[in-house]
Jmol script that loads the backbone (N, CA, C; Angstrom):
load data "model"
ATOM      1  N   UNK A   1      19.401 232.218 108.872  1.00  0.00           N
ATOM      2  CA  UNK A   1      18.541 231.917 107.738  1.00  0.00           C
ATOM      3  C   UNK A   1      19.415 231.763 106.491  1.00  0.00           C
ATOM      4  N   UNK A   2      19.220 230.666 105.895  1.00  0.00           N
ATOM      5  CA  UNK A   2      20.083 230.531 104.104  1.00  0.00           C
ATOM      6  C   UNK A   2      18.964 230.607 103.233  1.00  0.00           C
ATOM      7  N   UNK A   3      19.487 231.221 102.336  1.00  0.00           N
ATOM      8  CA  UNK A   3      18.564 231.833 100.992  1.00  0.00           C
ATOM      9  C   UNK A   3      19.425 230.954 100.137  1.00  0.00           C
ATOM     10  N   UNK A   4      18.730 230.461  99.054  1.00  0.00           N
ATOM     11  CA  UNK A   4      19.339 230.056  97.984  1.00  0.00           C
ATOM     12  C   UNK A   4      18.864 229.749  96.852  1.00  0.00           C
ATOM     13  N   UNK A   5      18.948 229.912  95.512  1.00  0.00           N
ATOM     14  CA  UNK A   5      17.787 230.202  94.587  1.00  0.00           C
ATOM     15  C   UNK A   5      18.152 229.348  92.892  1.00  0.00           C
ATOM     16  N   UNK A   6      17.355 229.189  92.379  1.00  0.00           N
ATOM     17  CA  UNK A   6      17.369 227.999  91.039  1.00  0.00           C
ATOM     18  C   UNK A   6      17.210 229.191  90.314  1.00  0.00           C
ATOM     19  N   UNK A   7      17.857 229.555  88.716  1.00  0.00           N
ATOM     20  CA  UNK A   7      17.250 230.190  88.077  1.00  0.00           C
ATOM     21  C   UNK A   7      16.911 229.252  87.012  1.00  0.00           C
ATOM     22  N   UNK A   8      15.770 229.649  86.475  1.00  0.00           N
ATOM     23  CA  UNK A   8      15.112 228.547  84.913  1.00  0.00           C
ATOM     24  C   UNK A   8      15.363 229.609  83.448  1.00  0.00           C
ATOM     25  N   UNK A   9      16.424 229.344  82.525  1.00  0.00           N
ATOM     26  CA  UNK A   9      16.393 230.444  81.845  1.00  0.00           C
ATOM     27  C   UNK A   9      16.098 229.406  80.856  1.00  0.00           C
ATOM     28  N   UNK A  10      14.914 229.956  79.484  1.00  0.00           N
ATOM     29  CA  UNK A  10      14.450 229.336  78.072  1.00  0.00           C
ATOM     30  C   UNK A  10      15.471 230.199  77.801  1.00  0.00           C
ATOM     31  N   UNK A  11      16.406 229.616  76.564  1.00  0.00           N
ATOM     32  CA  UNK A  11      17.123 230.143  75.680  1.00  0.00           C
ATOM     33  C   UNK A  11      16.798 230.004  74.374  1.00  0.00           C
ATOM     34  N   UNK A  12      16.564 230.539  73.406  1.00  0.00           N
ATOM     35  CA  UNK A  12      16.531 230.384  71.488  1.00  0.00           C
ATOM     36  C   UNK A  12      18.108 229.461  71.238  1.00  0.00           C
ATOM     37  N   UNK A  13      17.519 228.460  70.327  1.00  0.00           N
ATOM     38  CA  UNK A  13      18.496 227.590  70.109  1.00  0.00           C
ATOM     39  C   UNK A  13      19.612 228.090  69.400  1.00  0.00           C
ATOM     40  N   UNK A  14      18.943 229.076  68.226  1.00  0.00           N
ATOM     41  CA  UNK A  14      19.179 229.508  67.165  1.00  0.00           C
ATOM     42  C   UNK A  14      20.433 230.891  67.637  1.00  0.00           C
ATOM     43  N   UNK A  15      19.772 231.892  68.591  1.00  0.00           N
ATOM     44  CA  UNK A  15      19.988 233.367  68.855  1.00  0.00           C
ATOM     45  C   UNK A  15      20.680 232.829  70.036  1.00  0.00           C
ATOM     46  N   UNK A  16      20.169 232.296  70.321  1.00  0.00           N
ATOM     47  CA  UNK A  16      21.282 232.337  71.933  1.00  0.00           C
ATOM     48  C   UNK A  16      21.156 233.010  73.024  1.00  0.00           C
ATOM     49  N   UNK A  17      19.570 233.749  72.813  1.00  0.00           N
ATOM     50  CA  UNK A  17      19.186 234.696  73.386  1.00  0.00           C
ATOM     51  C   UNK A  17      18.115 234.088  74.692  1.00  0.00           C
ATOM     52  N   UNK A  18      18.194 235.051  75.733  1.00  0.00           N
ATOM     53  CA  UNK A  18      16.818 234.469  77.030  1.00  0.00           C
ATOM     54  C   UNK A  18      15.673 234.958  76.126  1.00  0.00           C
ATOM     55  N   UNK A  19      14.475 233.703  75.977  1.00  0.00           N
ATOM     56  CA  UNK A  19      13.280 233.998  76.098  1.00  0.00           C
ATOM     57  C   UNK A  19      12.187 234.226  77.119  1.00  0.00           C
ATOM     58  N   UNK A  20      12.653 232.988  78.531  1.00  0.00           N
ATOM     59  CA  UNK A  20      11.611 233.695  79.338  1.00  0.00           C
ATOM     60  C   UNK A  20      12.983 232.972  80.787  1.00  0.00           C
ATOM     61  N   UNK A  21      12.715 234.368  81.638  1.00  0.00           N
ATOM     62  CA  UNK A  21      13.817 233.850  82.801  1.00  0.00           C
ATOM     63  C   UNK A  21      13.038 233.442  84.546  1.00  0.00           C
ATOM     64  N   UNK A  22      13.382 232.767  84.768  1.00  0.00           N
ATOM     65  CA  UNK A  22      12.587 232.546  86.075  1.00  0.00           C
ATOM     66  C   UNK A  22      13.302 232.223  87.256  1.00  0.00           C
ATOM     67  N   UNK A  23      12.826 232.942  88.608  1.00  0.00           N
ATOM     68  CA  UNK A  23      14.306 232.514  89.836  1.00  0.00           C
ATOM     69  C   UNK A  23      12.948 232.247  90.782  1.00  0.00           C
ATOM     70  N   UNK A  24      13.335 230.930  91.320  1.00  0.00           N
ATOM     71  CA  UNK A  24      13.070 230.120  92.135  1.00  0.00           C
ATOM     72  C   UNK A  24      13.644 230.356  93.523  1.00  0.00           C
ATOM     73  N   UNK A  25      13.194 230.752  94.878  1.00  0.00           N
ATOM     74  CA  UNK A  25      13.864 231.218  95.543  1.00  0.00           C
ATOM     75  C   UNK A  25      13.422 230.071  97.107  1.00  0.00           C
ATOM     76  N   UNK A  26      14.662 229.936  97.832  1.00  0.00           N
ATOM     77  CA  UNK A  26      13.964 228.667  99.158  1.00  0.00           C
ATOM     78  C   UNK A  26      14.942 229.392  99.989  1.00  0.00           C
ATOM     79  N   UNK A  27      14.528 229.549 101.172  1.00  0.00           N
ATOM     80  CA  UNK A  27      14.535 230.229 102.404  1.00  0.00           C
ATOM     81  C   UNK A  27      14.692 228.905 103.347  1.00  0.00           C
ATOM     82  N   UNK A  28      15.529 228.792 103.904  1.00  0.00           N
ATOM     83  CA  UNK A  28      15.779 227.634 105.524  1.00  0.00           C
ATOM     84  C   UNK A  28      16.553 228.778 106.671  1.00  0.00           C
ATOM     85  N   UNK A  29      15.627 228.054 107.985  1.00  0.00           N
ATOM     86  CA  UNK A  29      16.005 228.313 109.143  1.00  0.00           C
ATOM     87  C   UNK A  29      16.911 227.369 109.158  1.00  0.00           C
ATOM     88  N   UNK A  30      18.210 227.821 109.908  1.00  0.00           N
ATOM     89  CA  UNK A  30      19.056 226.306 110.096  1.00  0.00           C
ATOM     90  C   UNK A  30      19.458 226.711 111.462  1.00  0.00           C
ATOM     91  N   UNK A  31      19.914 225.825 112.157  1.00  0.00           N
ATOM     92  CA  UNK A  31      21.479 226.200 113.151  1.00  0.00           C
ATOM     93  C   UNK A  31      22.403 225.342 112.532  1.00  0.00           C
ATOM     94  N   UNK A  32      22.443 224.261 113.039  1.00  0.00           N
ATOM     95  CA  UNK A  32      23.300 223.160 112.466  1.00  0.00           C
ATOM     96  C   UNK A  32      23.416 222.031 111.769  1.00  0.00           C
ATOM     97  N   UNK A  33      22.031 222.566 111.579  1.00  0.00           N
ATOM     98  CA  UNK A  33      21.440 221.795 110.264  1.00  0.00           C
ATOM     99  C   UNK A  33      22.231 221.571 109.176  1.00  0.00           C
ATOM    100  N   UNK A  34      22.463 220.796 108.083  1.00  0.00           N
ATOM    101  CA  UNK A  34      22.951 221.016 107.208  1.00  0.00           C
ATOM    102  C   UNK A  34      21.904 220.750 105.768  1.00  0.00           C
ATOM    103  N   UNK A  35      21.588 221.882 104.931  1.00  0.00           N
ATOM    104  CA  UNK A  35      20.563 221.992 103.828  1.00  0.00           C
ATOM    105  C   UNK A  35      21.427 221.446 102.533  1.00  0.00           C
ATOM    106  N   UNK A  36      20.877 220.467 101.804  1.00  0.00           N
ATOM    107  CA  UNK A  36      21.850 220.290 100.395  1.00  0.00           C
ATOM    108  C   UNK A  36      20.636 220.248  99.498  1.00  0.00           C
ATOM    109  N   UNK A  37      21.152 220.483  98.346  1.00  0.00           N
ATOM    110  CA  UNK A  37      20.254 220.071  97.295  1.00  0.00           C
ATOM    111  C   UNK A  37      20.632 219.361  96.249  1.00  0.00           C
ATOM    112  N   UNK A  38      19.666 218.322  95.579  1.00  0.00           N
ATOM    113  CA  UNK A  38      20.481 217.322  94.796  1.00  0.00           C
ATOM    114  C   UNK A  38      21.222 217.755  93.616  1.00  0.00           C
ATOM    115  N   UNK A  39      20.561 218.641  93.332  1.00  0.00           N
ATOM    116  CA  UNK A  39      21.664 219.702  92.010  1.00  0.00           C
ATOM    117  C   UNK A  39      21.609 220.902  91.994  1.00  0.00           C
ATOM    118  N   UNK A  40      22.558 221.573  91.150  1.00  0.00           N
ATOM    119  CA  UNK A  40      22.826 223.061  91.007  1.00  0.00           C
ATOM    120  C   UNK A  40      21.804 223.491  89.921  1.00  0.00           C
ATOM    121  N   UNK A  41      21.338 222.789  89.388  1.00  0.00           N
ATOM    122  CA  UNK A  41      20.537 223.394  88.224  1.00  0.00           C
ATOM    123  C   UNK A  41      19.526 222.278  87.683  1.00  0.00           C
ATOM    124  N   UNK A  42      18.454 223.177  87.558  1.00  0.00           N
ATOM    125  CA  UNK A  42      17.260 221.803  86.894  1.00  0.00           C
ATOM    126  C   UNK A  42      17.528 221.599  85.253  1.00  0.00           C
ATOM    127  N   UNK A  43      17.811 221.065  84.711  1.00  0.00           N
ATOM    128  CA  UNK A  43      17.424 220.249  83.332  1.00  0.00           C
ATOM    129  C   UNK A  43      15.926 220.647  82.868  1.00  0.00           C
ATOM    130  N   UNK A  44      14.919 221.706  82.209  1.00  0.00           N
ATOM    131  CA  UNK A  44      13.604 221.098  81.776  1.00  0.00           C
ATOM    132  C   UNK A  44      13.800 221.019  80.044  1.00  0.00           C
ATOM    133  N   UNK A  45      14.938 220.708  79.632  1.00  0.00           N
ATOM    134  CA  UNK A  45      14.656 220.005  78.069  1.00  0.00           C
ATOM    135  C   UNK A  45      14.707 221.032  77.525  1.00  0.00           C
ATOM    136  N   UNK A  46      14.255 220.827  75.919  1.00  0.00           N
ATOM    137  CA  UNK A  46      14.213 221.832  74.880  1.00  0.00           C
ATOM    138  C   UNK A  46      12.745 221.683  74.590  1.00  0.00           C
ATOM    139  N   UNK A  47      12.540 222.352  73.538  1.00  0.00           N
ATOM    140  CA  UNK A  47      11.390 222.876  72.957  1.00  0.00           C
ATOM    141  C   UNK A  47      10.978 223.968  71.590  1.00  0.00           C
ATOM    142  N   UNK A  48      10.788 223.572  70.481  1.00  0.00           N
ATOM    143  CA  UNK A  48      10.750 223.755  69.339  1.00  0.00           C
ATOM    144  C   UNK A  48       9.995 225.001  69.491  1.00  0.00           C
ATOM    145  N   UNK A  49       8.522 224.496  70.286  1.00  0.00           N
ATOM    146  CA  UNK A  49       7.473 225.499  70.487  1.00  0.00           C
ATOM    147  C   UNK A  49       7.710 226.750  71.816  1.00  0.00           C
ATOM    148  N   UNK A  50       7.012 227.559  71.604  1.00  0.00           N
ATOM    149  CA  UNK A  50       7.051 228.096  72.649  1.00  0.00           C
ATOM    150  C   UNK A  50       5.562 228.948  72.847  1.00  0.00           C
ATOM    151  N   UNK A  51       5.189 228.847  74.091  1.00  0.00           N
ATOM    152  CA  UNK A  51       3.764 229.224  74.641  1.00  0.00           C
ATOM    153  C   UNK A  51       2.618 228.347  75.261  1.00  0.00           C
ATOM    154  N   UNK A  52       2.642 227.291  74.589  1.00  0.00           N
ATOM    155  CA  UNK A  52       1.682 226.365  75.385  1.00  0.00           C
ATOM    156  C   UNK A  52       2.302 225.000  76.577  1.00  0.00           C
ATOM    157  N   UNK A  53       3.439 225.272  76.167  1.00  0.00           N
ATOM    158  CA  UNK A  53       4.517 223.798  76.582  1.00  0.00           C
ATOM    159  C   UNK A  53       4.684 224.409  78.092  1.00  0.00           C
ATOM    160  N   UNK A  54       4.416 222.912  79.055  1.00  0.00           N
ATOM    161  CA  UNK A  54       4.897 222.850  80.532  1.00  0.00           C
ATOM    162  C   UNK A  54       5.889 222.297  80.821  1.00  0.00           C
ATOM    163  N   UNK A  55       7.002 223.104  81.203  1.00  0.00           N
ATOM    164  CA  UNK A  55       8.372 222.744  81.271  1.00  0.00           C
ATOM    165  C   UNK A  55       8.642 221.929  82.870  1.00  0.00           C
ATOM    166  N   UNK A  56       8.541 220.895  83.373  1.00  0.00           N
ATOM    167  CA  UNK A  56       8.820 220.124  84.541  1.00  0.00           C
ATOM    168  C   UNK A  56      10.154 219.320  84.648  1.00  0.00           C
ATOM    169  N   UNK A  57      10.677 219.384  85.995  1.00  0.00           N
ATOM    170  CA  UNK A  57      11.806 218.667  86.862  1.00  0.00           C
ATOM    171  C   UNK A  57      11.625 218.606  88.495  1.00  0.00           C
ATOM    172  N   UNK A  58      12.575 218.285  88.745  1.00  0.00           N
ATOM    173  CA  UNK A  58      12.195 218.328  90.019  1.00  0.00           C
ATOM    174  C   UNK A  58      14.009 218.431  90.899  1.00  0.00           C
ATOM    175  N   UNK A  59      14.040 218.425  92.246  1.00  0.00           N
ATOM    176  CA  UNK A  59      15.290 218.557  92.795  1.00  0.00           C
ATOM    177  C   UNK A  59      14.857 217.626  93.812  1.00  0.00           C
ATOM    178  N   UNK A  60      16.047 217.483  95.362  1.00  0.00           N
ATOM    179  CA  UNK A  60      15.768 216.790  96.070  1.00  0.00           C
ATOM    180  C   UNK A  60      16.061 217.691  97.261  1.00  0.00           C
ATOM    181  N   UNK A  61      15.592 217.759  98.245  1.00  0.00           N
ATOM    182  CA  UNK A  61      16.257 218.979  99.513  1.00  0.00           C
ATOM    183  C   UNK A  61      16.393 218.034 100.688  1.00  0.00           C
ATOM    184  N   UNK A  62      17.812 217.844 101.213  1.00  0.00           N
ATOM    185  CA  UNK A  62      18.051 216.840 102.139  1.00  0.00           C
ATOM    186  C   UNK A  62      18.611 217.486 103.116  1.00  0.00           C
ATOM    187  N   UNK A  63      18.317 217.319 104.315  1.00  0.00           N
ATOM    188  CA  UNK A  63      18.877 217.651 106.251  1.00  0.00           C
ATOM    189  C   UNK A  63      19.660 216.597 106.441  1.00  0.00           C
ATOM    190  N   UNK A  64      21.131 216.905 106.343  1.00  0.00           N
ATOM    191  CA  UNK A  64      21.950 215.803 106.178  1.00  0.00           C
ATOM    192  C   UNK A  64      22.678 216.241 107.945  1.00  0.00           C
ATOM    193  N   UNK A  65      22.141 216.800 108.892  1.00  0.00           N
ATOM    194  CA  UNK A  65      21.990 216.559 109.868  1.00  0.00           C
ATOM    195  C   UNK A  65      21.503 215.179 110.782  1.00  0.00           C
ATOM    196  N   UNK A  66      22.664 214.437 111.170  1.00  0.00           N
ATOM    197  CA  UNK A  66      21.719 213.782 112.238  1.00  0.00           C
ATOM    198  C   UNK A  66      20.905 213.610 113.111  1.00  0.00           C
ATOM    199  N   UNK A  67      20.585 214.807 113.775  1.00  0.00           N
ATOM    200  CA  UNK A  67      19.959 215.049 114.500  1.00  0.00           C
ATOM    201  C   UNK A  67      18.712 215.940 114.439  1.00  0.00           C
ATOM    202  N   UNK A  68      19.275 216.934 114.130  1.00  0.00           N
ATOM    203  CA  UNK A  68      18.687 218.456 114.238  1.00  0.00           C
ATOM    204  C   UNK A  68      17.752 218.756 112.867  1.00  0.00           C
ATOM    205  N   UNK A  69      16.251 219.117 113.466  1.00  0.00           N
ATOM    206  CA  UNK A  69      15.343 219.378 112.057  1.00  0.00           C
ATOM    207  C   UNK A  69      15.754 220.512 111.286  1.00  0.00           C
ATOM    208  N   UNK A  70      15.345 220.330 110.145  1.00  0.00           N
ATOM    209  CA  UNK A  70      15.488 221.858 109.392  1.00  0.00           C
ATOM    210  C   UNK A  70      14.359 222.390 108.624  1.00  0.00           C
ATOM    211  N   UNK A  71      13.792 223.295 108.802  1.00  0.00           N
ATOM    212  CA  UNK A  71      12.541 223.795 108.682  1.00  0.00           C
ATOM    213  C   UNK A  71      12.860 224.420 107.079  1.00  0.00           C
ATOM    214  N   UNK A  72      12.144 224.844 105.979  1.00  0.00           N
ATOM    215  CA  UNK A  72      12.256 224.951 104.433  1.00  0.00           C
ATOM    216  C   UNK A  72      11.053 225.173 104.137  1.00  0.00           C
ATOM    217  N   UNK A  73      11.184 226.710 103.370  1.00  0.00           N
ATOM    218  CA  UNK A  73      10.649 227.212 102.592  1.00  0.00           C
ATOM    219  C   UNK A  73      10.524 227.760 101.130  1.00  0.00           C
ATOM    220  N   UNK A  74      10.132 226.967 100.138  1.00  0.00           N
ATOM    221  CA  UNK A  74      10.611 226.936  98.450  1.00  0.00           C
ATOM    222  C   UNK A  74       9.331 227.873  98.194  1.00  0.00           C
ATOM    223  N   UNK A  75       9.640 229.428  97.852  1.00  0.00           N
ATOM    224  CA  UNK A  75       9.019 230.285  96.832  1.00  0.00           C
ATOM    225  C   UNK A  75       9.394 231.199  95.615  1.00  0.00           C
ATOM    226  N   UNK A  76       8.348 230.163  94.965  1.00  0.00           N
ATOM    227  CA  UNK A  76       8.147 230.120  93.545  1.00  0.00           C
ATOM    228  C   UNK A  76       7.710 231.572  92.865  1.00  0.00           C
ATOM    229  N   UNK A  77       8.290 232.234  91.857  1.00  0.00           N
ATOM    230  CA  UNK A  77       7.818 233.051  91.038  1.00  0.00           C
ATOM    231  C   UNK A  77       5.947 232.473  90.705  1.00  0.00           C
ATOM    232  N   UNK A  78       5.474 234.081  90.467  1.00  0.00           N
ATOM    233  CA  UNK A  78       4.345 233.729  89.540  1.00  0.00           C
ATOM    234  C   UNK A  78       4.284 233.248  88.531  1.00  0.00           C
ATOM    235  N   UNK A  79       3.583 232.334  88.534  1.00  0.00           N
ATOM    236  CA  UNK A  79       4.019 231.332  86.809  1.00  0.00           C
ATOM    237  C   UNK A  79       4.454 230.049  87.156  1.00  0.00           C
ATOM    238  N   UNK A  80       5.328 229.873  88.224  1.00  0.00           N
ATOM    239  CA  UNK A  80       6.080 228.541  88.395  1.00  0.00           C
ATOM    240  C   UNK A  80       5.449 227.790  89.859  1.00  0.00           C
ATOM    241  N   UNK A  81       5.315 226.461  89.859  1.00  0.00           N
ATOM    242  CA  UNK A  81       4.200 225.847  90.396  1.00  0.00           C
ATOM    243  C   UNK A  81       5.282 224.992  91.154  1.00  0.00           C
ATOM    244  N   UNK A  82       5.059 224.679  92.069  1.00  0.00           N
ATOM    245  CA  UNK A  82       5.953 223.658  93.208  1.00  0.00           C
ATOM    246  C   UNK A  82       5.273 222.649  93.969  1.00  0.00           C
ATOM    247  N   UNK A  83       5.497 221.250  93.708  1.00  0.00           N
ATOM    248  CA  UNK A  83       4.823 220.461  94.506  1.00  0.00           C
ATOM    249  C   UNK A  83       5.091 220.095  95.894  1.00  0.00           C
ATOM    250  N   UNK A  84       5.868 221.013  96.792  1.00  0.00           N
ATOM    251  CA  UNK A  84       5.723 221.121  98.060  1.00  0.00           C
ATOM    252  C   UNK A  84       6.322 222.646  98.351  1.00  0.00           C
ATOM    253  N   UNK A  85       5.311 222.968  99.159  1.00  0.00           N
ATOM    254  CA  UNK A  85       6.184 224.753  99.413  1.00  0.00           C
ATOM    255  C   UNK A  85       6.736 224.541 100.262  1.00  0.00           C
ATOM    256  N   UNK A  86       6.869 224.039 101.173  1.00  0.00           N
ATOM    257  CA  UNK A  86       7.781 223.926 102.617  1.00  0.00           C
ATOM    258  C   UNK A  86       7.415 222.851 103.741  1.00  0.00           C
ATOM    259  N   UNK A  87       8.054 222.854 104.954  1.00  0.00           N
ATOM    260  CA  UNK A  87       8.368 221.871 105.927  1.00  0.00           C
ATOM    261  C   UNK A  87       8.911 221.958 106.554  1.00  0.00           C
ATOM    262  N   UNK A  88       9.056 220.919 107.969  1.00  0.00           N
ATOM    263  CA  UNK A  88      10.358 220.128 108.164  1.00  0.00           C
ATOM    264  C   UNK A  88      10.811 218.914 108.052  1.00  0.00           C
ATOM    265  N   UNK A  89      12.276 218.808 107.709  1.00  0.00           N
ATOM    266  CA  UNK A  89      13.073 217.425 107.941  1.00  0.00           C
ATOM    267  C   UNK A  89      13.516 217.041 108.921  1.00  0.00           C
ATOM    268  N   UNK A  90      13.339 215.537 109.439  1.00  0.00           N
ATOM    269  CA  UNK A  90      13.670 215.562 110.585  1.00  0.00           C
ATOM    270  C   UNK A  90      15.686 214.834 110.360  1.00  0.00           C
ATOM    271  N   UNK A  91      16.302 215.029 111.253  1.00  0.00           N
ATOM    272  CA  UNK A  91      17.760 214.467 111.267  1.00  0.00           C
ATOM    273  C   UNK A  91      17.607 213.214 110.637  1.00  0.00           C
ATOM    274  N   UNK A  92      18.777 212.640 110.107  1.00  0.00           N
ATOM    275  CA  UNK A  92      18.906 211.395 109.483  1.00  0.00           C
ATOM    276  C   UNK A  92      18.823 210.386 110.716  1.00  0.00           C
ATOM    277  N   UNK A  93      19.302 210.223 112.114  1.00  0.00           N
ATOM    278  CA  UNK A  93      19.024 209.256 112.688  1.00  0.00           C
ATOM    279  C   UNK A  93      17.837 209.420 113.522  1.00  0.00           C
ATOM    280  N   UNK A  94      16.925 210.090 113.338  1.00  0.00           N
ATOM    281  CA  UNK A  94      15.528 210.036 113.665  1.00  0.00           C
ATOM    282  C   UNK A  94      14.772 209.210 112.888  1.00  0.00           C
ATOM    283  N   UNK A  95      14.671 208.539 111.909  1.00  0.00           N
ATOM    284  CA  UNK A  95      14.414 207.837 110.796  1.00  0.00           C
ATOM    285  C   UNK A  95      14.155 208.601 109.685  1.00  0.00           C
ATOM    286  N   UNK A  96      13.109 207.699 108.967  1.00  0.00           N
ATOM    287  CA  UNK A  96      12.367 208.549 107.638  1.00  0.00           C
ATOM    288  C   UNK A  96      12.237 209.599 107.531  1.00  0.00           C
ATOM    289  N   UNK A  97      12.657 210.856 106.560  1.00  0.00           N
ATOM    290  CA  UNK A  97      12.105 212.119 106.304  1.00  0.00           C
ATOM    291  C   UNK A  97      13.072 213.101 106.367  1.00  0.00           C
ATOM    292  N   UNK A  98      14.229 212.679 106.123  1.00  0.00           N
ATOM    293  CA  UNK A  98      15.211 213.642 105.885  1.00  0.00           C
ATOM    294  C   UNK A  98      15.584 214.005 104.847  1.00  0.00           C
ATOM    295  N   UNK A  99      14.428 213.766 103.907  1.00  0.00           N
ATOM    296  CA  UNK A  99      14.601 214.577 102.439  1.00  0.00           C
ATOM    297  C   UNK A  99      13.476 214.247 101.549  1.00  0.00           C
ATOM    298  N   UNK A 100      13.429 215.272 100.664  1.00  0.00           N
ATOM    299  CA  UNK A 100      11.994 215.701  99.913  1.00  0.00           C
ATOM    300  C   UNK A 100      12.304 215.945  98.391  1.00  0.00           C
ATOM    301  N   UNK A 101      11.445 215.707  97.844  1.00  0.00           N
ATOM    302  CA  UNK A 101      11.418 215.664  96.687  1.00  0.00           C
ATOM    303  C   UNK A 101      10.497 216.850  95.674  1.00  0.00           C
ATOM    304  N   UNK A 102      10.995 217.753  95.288  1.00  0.00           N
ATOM    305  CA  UNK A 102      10.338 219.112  95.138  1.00  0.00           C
ATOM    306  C   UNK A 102       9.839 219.333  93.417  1.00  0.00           C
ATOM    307  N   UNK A 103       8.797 218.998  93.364  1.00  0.00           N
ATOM    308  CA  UNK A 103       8.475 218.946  91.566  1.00  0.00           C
ATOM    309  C   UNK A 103       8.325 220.256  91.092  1.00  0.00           C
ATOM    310  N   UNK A 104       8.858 220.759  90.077  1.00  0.00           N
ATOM    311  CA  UNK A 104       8.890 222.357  89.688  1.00  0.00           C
ATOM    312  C   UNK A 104       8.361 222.528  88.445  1.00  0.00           C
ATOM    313  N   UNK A 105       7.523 223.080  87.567  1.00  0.00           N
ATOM    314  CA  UNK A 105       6.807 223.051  86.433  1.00  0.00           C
ATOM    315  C   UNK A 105       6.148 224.631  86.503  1.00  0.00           C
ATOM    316  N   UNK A 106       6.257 225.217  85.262  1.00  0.00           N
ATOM    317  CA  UNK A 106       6.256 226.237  84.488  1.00  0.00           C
ATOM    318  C   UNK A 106       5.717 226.282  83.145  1.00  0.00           C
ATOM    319  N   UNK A 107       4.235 227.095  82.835  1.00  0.00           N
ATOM    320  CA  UNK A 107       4.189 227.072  81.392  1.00  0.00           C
ATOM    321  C   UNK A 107       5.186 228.344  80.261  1.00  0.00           C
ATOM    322  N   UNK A 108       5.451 227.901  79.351  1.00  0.00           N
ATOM    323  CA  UNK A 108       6.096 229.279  78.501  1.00  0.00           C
ATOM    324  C   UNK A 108       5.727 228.618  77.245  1.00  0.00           C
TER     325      UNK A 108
END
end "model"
wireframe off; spacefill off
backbone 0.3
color backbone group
């Protein structure tokens, strides 16, 4: 099993300080699967305000296995919303579906 996790930290522009911190956590069964993700860290922008604003990005989760599926599970803190919780991918030469597109959005 690989664990591997996004953290979302709001920072004060000003202070430099965390305002609100959030860890994103995804769980895969693998054998020889191979799990990537399209980045190390999400981008959700800045923000003047804070409290009503929905902070959204998204990542990509690819089975860069040819063959072999890889089963994925993305759980989200309370608060943070995911437009797919989990699956499988099937190998790249099985055709279509060896990677997903995971939308992540948070109010603060």
């Amino acid at each position: 099993e690989l664990v591997v996790g996004i953290t979302v930290d709001v920072v004060d522009k000003t202070t430099k300080e965390s305002i609100v911190q959030k860890s994103l956590q995804m769980k895969g069964r693998i054998g020889k699967s191979v799990l990537r993700l399209s980045s190390d860290f999400l981008d959700l922008g800045t923000s003047q305000a804070v409290g009503h604003k929905t902070f959204t990005s998204s990542f990509v989760i690819s089975n860069h296995s040819d063959f072999l599926p890889l089963r994925y599970a993305v759980m989200p803190p309370p608060g943070v919303s995911v437009s797919v919780a989990g699956g499988e991918l099937e190998g790249r030469k099985k055709g279509e579906g060896s990677s997903v597109t995971v939308s992540v959005s948070f109010k603060c």
